[in-house]
N, CA and C atoms as an extended XYZ file, in Angstrom:
570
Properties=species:S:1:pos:R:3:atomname:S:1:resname:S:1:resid:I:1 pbc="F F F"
N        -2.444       25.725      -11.351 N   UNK     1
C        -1.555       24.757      -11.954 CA  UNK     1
C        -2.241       23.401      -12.123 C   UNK     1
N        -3.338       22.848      -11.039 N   UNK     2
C        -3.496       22.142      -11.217 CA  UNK     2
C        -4.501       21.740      -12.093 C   UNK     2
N        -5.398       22.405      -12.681 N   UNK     3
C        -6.018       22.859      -13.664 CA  UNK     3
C        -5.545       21.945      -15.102 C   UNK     3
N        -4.339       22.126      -15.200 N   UNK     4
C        -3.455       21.082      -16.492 CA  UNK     4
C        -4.044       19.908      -16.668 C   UNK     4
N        -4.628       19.515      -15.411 N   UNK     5
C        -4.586       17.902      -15.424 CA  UNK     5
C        -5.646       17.562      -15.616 C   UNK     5
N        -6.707       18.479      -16.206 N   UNK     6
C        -8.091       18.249      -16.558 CA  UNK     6
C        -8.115       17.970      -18.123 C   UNK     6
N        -6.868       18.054      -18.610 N   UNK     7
C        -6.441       18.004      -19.895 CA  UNK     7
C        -6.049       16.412      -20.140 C   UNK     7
N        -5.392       15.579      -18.835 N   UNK     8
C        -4.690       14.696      -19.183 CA  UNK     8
C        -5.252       13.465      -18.869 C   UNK     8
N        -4.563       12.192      -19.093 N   UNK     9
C        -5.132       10.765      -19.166 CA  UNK     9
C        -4.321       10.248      -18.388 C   UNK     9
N        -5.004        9.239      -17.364 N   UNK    10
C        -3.902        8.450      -16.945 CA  UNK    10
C        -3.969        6.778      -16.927 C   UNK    10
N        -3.887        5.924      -17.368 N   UNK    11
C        -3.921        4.357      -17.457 CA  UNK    11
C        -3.617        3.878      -16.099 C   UNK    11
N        -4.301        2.676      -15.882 N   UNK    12
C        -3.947        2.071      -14.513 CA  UNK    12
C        -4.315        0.731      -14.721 C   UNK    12
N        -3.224       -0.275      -14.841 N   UNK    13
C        -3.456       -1.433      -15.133 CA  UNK    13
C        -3.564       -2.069      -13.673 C   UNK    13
N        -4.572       -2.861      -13.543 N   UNK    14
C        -4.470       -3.698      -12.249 CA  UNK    14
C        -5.550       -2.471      -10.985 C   UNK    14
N        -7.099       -3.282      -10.703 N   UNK    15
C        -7.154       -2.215       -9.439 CA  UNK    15
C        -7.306       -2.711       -8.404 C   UNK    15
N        -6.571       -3.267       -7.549 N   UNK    16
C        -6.075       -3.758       -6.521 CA  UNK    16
C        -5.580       -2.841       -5.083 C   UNK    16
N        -4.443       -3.154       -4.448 N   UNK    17
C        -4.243       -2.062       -3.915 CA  UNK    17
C        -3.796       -0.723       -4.049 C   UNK    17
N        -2.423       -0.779       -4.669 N   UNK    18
C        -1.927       -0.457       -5.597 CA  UNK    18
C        -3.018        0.789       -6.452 C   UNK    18
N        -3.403       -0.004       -7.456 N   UNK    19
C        -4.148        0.528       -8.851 CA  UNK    19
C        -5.592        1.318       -7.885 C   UNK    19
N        -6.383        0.445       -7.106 N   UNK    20
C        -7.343        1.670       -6.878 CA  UNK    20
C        -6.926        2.845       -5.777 C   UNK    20
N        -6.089        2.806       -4.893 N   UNK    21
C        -5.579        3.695       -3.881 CA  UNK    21
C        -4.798        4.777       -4.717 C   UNK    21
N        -3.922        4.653       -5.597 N   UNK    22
C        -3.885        5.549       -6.861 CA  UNK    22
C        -4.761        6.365       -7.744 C   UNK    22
N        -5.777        5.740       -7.921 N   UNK    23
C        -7.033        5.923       -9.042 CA  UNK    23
C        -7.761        7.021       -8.154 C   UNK    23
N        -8.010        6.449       -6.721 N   UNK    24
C        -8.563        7.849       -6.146 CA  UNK    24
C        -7.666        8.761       -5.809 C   UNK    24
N        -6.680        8.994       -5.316 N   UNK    25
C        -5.778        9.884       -5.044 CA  UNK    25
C        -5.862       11.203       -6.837 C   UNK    25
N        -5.420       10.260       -7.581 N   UNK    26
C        -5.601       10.908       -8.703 CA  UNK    26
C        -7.149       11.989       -9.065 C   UNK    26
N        -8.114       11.151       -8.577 N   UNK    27
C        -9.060       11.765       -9.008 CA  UNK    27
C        -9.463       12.781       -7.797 C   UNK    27
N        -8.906       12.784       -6.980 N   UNK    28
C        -9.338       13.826       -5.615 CA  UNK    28
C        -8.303       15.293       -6.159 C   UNK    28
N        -7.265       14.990       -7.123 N   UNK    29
C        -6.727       16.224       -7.448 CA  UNK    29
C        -7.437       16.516       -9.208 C   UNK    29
N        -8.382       15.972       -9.266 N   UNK    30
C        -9.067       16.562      -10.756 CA  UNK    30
C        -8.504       16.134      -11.984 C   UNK    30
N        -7.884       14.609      -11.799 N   UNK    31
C        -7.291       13.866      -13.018 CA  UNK    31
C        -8.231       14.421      -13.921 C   UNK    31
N        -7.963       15.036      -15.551 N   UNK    32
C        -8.988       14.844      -16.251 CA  UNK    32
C        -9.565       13.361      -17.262 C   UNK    32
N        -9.203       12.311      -17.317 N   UNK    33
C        -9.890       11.055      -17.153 CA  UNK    33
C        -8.689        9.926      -16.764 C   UNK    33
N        -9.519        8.776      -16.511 N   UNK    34
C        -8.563        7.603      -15.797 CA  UNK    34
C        -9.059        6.734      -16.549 C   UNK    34
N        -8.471        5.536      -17.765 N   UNK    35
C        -8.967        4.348      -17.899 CA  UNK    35
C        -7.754        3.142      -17.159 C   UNK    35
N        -9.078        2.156      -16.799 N   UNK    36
C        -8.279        1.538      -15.728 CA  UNK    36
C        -8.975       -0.151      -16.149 C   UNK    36
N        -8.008       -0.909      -15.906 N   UNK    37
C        -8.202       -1.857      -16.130 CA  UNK    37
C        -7.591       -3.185      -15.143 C   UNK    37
N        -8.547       -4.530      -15.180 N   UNK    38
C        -8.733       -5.569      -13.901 CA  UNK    38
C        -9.433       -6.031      -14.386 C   UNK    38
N        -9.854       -7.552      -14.305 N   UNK    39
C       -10.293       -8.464      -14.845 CA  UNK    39
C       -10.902       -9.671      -13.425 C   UNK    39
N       -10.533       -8.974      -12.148 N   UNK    40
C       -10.588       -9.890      -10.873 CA  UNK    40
C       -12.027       -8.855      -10.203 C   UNK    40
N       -12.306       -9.868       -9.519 N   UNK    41
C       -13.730       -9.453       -8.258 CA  UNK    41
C       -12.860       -9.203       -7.504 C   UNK    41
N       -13.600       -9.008       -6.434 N   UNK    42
C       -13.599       -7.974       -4.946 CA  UNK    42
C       -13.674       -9.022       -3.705 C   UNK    42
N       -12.907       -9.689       -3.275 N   UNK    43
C       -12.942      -10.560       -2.493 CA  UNK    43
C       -12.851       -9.932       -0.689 C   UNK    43
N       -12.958      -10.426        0.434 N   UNK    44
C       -12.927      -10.148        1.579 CA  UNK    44
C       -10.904       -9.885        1.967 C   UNK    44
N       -10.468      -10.570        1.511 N   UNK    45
C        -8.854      -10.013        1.425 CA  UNK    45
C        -8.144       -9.275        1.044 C   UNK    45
N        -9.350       -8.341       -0.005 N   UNK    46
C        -8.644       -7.350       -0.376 CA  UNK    46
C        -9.247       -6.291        0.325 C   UNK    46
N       -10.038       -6.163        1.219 N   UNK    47
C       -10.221       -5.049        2.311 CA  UNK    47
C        -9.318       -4.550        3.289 C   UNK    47
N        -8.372       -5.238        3.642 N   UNK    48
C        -6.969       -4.335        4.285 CA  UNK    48
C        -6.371       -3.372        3.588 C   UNK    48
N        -6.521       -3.542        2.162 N   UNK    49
C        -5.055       -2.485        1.451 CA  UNK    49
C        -6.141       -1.846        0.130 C   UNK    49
N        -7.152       -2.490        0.299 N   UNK    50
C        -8.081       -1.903       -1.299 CA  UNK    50
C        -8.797       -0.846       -0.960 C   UNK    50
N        -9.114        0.380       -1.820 N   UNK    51
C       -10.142        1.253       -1.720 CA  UNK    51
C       -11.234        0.729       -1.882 C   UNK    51
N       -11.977       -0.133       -1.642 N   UNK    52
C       -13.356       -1.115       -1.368 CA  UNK    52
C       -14.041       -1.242       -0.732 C   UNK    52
N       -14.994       -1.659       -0.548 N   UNK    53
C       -15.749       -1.255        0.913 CA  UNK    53
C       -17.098       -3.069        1.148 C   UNK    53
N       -17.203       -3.188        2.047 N   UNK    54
C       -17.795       -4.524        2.245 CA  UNK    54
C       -18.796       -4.881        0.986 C   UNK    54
N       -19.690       -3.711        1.263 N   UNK    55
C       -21.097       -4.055        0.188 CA  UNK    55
C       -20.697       -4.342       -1.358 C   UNK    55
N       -19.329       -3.995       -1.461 N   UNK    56
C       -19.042       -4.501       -3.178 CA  UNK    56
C       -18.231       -5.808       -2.972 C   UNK    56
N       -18.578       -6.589       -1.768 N   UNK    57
C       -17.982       -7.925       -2.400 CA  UNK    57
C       -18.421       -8.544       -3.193 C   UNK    57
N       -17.888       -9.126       -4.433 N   UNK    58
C       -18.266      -10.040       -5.316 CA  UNK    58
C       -18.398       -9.048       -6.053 C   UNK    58
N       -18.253       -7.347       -6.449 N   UNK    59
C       -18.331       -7.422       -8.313 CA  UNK    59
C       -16.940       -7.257       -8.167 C   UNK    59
N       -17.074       -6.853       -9.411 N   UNK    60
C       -15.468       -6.344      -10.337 CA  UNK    60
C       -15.081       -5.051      -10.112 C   UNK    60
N       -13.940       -5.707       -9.699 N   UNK    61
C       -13.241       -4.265       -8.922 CA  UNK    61
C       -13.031       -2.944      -10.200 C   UNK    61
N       -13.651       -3.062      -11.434 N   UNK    62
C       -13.290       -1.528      -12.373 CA  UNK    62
C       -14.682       -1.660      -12.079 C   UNK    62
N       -15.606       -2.142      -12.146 N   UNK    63
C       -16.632       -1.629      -11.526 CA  UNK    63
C       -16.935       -0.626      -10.555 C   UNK    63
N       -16.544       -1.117       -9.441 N   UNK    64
C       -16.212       -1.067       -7.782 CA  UNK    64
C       -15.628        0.482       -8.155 C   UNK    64
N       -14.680        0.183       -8.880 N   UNK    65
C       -13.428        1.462       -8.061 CA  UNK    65
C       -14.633        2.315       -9.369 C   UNK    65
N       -15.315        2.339      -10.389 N   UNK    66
C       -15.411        3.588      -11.310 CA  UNK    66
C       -16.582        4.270       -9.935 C   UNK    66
N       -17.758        3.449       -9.444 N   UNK    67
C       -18.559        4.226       -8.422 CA  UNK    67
C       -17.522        4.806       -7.457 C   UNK    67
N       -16.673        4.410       -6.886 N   UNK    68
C       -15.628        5.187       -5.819 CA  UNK    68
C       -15.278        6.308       -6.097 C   UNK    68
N       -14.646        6.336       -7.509 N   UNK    69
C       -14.304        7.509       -8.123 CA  UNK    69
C       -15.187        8.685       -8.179 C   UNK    69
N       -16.554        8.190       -8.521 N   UNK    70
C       -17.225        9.155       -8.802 CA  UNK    70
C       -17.809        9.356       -7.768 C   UNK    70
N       -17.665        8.843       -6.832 N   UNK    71
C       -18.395        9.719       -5.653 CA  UNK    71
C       -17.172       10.222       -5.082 C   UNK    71
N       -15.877       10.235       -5.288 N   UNK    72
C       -15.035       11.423       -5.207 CA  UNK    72
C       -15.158       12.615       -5.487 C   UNK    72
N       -15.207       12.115       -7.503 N   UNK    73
C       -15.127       13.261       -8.153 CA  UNK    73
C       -15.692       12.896       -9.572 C   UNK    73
N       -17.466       13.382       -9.299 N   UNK    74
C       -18.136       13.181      -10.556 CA  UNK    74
C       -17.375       13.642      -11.939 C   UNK    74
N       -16.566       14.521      -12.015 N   UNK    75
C       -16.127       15.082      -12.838 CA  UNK    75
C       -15.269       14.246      -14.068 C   UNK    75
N       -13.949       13.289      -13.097 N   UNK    76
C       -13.251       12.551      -14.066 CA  UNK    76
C       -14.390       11.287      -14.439 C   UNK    76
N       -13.849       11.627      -16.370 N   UNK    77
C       -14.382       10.934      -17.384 CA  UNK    77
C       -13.408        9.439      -16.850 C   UNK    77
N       -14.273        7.789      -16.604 N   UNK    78
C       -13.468        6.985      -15.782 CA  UNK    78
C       -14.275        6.053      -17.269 C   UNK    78
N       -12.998        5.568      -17.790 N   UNK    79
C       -13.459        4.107      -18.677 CA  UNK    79
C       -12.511        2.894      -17.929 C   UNK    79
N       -13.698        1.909      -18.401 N   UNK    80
C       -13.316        0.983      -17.600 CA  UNK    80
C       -12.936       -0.367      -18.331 C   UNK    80
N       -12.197       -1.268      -18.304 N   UNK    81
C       -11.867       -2.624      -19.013 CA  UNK    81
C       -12.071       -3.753      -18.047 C   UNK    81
N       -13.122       -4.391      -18.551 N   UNK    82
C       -13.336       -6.175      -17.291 CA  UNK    82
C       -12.740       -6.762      -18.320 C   UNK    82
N       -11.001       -7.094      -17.839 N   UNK    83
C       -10.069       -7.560      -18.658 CA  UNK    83
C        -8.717       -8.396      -18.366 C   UNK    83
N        -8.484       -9.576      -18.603 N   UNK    84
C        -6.750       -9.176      -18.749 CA  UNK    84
C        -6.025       -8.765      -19.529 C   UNK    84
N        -5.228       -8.114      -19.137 N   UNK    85
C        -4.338       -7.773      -19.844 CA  UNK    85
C        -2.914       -8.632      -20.698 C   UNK    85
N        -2.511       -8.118      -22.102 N   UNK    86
C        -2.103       -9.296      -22.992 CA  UNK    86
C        -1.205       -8.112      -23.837 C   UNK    86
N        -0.007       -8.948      -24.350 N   UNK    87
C         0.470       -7.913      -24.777 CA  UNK    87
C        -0.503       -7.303      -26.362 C   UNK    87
N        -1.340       -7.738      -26.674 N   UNK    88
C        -2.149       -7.257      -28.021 CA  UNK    88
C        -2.872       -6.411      -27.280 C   UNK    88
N        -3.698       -6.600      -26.411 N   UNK    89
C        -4.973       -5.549      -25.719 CA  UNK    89
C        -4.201       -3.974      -24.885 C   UNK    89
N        -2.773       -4.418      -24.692 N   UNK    90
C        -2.119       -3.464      -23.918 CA  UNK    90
C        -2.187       -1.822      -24.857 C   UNK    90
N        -1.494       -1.848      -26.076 N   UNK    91
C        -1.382       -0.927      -26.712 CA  UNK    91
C        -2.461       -0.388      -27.077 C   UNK    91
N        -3.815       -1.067      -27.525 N   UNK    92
C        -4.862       -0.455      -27.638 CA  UNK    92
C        -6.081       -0.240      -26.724 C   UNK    92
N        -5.675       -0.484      -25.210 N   UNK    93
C        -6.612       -0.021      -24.142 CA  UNK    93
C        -6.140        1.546      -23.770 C   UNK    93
N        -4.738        1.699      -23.476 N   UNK    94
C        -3.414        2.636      -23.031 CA  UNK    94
C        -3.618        3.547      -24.032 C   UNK    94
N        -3.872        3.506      -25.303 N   UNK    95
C        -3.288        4.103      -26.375 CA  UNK    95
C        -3.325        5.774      -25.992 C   UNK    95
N        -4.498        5.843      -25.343 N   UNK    96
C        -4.528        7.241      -25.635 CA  UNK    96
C        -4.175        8.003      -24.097 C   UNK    96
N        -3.511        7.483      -23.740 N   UNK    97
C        -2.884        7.615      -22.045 CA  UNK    97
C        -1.353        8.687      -22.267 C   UNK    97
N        -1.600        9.651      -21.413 N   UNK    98
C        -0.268       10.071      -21.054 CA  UNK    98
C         0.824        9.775      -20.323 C   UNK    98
N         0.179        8.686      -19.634 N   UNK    99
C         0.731        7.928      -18.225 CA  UNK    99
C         0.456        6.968      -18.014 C   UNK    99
N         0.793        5.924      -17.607 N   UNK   100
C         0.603        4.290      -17.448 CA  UNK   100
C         0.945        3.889      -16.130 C   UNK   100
N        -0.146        3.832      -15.114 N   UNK   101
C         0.807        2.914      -13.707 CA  UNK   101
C         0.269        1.318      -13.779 C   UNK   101
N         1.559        0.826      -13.342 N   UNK   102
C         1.815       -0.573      -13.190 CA  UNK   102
C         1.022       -0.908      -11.712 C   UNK   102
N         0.176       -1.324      -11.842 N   UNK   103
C        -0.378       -1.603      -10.632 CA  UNK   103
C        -0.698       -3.196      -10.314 C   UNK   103
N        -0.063       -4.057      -10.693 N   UNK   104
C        -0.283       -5.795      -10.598 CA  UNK   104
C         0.355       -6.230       -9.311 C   UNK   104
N        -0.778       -7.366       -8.791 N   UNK   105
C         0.539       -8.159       -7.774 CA  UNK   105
C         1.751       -9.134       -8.097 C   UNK   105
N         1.506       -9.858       -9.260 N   UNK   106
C         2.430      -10.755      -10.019 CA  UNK   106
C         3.187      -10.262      -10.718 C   UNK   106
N         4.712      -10.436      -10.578 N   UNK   107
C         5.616      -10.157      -11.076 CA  UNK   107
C         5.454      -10.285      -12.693 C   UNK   107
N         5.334      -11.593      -13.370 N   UNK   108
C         5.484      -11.626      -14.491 CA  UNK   108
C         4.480      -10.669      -15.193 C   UNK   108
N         3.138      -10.156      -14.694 N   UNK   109
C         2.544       -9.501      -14.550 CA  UNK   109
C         2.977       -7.582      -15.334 C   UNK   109
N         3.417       -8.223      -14.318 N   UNK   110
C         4.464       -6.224      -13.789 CA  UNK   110
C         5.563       -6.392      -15.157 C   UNK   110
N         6.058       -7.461      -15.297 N   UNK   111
C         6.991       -7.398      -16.546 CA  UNK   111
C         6.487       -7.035      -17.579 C   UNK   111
N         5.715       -7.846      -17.790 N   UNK   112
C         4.634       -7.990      -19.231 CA  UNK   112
C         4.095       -7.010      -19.408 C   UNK   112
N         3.728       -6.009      -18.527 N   UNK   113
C         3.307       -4.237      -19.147 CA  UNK   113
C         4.261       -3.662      -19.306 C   UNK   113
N         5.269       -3.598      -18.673 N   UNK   114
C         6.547       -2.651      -18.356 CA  UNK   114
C         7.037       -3.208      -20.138 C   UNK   114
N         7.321       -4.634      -19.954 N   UNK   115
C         7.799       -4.830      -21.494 CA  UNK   115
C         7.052       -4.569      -22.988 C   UNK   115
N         5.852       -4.690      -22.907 N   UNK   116
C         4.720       -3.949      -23.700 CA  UNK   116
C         5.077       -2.546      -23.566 C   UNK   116
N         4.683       -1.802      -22.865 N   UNK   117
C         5.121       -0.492      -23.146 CA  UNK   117
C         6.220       -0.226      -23.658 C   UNK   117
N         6.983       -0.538      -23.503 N   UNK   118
C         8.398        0.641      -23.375 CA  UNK   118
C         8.772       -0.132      -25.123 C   UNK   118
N         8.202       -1.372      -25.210 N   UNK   119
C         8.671       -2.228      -26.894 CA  UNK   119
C         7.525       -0.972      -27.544 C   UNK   119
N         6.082       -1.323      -27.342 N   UNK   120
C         5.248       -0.661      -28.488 CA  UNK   120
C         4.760        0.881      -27.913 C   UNK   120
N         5.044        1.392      -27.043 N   UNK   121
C         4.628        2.460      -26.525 CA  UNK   121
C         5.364        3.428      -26.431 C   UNK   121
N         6.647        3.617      -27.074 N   UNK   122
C         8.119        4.125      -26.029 CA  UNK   122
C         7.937        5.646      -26.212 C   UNK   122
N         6.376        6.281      -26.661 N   UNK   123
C         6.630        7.581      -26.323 CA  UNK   123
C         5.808        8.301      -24.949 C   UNK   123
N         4.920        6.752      -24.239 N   UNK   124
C         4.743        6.494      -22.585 CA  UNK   124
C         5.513        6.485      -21.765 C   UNK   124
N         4.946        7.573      -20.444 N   UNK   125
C         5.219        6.869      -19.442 CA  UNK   125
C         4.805        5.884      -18.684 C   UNK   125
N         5.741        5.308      -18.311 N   UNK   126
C         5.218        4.653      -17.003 CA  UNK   126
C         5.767        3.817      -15.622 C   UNK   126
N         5.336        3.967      -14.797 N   UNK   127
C         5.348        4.245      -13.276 CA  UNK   127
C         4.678        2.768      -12.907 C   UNK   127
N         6.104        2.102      -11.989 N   UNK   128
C         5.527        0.799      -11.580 CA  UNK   128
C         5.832        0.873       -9.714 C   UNK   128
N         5.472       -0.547       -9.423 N   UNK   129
C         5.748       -0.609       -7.338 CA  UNK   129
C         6.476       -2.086       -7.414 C   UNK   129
N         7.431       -1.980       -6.527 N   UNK   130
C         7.847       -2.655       -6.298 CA  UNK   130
C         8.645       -2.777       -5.202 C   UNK   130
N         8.194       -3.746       -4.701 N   UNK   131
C         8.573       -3.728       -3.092 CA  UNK   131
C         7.956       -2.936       -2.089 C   UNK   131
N         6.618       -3.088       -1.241 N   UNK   132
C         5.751       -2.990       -0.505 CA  UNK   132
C         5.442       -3.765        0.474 C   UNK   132
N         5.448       -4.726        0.468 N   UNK   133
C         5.123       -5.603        2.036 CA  UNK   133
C         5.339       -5.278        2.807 C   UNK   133
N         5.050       -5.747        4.276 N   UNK   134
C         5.289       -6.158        5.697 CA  UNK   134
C         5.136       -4.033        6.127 C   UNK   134
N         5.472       -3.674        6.822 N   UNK   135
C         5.110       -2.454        7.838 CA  UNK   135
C         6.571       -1.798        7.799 C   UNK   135
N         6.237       -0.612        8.279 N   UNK   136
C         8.043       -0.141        8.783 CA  UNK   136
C         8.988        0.429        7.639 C   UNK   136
N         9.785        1.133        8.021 N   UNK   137
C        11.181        1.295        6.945 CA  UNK   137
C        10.386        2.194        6.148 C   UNK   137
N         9.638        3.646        6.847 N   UNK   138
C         9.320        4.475        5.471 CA  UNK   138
C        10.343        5.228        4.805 C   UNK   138
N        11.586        5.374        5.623 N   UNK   139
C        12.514        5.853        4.556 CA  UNK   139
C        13.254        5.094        2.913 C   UNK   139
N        12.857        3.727        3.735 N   UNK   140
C        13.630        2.752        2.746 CA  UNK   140
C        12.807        2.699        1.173 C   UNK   140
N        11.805        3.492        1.183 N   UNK   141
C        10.433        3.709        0.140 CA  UNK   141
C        10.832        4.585       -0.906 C   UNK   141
N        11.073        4.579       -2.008 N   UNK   142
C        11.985        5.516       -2.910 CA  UNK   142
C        11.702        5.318       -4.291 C   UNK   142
N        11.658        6.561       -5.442 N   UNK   143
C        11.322        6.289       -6.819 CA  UNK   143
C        12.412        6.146       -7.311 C   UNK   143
N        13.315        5.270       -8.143 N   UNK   144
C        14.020        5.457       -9.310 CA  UNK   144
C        13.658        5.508      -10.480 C   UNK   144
N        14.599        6.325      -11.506 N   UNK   145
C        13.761        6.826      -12.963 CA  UNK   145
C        14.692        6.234      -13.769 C   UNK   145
N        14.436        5.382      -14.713 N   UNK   146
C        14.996        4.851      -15.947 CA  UNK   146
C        14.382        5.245      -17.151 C   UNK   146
N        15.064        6.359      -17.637 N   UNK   147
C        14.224        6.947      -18.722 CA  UNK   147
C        12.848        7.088      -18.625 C   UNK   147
N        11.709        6.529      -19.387 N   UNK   148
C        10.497        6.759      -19.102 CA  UNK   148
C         9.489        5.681      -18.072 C   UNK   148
N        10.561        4.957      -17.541 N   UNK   149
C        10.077        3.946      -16.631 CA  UNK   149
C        10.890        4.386      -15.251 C   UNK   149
N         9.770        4.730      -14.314 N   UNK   150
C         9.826        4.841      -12.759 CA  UNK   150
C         9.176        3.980      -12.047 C   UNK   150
N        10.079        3.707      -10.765 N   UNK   151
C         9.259        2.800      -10.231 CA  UNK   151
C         9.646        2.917       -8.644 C   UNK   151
N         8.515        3.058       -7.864 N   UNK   152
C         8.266        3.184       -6.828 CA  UNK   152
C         8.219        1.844       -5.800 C   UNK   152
N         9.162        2.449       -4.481 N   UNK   153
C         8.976        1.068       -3.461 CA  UNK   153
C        10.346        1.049       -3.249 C   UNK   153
N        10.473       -0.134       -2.485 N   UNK   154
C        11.726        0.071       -1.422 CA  UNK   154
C        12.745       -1.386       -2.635 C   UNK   154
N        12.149       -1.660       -3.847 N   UNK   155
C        12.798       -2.577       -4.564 CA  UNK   155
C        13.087       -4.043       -4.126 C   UNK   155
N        13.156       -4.191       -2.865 N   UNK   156
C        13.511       -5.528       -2.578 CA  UNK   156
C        12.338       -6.323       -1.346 C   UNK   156
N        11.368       -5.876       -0.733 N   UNK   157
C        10.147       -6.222        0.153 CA  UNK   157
C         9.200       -7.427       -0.367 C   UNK   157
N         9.399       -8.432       -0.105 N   UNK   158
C         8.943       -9.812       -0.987 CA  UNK   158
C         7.708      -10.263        0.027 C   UNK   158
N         6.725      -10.187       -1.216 N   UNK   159
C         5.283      -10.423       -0.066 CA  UNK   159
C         5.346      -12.202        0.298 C   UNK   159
N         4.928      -12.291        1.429 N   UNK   160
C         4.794      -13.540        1.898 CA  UNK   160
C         3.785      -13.911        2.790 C   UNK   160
N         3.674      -15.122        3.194 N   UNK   161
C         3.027      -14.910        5.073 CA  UNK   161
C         3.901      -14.790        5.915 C   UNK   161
N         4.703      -13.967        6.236 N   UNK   162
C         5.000      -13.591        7.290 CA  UNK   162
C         4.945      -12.214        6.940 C   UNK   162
N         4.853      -11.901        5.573 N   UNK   163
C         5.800      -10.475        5.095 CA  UNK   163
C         4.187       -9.985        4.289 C   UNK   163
N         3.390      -10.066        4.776 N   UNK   164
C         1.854       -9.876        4.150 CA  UNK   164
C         1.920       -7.873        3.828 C   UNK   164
N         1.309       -8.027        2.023 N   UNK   165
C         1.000       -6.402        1.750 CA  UNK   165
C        -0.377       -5.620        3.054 C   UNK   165
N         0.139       -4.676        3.456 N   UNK   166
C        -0.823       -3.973        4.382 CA  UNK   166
C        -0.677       -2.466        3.788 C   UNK   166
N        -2.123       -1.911        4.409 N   UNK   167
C        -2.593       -0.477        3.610 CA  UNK   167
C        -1.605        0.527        3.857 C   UNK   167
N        -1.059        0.209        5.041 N   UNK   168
C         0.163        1.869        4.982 CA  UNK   168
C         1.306        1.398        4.191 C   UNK   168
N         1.865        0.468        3.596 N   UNK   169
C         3.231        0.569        3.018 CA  UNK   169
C         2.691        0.428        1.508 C   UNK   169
N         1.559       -0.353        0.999 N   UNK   170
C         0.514       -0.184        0.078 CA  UNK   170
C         0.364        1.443       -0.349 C   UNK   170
N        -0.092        1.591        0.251 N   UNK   171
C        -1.071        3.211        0.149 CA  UNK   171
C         0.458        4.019        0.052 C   UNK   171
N         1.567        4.216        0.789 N   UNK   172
C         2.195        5.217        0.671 CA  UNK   172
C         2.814        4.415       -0.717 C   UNK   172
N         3.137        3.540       -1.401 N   UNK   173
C         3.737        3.507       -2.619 CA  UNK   173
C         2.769        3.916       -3.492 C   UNK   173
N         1.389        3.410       -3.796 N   UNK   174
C         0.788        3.668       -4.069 CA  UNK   174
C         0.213        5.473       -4.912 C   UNK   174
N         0.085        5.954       -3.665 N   UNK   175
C         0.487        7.920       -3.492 CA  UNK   175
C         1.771        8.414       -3.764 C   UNK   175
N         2.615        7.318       -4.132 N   UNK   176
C         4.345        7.905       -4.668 CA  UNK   176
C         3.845        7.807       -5.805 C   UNK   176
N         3.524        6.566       -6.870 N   UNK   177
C         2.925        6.469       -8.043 CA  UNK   177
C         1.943        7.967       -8.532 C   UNK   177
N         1.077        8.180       -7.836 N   UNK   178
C         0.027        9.150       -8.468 CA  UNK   178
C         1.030       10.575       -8.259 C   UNK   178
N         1.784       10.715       -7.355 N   UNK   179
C         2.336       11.777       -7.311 CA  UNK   179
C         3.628       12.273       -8.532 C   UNK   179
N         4.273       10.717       -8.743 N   UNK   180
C         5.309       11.070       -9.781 CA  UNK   180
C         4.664       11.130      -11.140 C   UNK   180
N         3.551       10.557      -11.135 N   UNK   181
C         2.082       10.486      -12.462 CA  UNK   181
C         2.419       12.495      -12.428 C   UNK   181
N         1.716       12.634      -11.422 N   UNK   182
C         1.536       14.507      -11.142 CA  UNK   182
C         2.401       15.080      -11.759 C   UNK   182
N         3.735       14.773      -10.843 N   UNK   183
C         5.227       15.364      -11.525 CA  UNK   183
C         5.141       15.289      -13.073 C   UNK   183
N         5.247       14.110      -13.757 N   UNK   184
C         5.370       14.199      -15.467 CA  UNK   184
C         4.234       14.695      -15.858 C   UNK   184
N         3.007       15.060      -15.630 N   UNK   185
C         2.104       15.188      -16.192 CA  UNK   185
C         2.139       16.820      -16.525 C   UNK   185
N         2.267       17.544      -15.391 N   UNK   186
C         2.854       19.079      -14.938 CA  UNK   186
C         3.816       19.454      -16.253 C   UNK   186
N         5.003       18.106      -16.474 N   UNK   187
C         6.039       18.749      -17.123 CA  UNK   187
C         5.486       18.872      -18.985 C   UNK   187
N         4.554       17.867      -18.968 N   UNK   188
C         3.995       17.418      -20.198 CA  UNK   188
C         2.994       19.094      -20.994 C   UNK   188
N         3.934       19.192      -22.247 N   UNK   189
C         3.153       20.337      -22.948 CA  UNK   189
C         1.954       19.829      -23.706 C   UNK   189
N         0.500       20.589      -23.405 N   UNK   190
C        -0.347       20.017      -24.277 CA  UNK   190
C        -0.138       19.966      -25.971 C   UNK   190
């Protein structure tokens, strides 16, 4: 079955925690390609919750995460964008994506794809996080589906300093994303 997915594409805007903890998950089950896109370096703060590793501080994390990938899994075809994202560049980075995850830390961020897609894309999916911070409450962690927009996370977890994103409530939304990616992708006829 899983075989299908050597067929399919998946978009990943943002590779952060979020976007690269996804990106590999995906590619450890034989995504057949990932283009992914980030426009930010690799700083020492994003080593709690990032698939990163010390020696890539300072490049660019689609950099960063395409070697990760492939020393996963030489196999997935990984294009990469050193970019931000805008609603003009959105439709034609994505275009050829079966799947779209929302992977940003900034809200307006997270809007601005979600609203790009679903205006110029609406025969995409796509799969956003929201609400991840602070530790604890894995039941409270849950996908809702609005037509072709799902979105993963407990909906209301507001990052702060006191309420700081960490790798287990990260990582398990994160692996809800690539998994409900799985789910539609499965249902998707070539």
């Amino acid at each position: 079955m899983l075989d299908k997915l050597k067929d399919k594409t998946v978009g990943i805007a943002g590779c952060g925690g979020l976007g690269s903890n996804c990106a590999i998950a995906l590619a450890r089950i034989g995504i057949g390609k990932l283009i992914i896109a980030d426009f930010d370096n690799i700083v020492q703060s994003n080593l709690n919750r990032q698939y990163f590793f010390i020696n890539q501080l300072g490049m660019p994390k689609v950099d960063a995460l395409k070697t990760n990938i492939e020393n996963v899994n030489k196999e997935v075809i990984v294009e990469k964008h050193n970019i931000k994202l805008n609603p003009i560049n959105i439709p034609h980075i994505f275009a050829d994506c079966d799947v779209i995850i929302e992977a940003f830390d900034l809200s307006e961020m997270k809007t601005l794809l979600i609203e790009t897609v679903l205006a110029e894309m609406p025969d995409k999916y796509i799969i956003s996080g929201s609400g991840m911070a602070g530790w604890g409450n894995n039941n409270g962690i849950k996908t809702i589906n609005y037509g072709k927009l799902y979105i993963c996370g407990d909906m209301t977890t507001e990052i702060s300093e006191t309420n700081p994103p960490l790798a287990p409530r990260v990582g398990i939304v994160a692996n809800m994303q690539a998994n409900q990616a799985v789910e539609i992708l499965l249902k998707i006829k070539n």
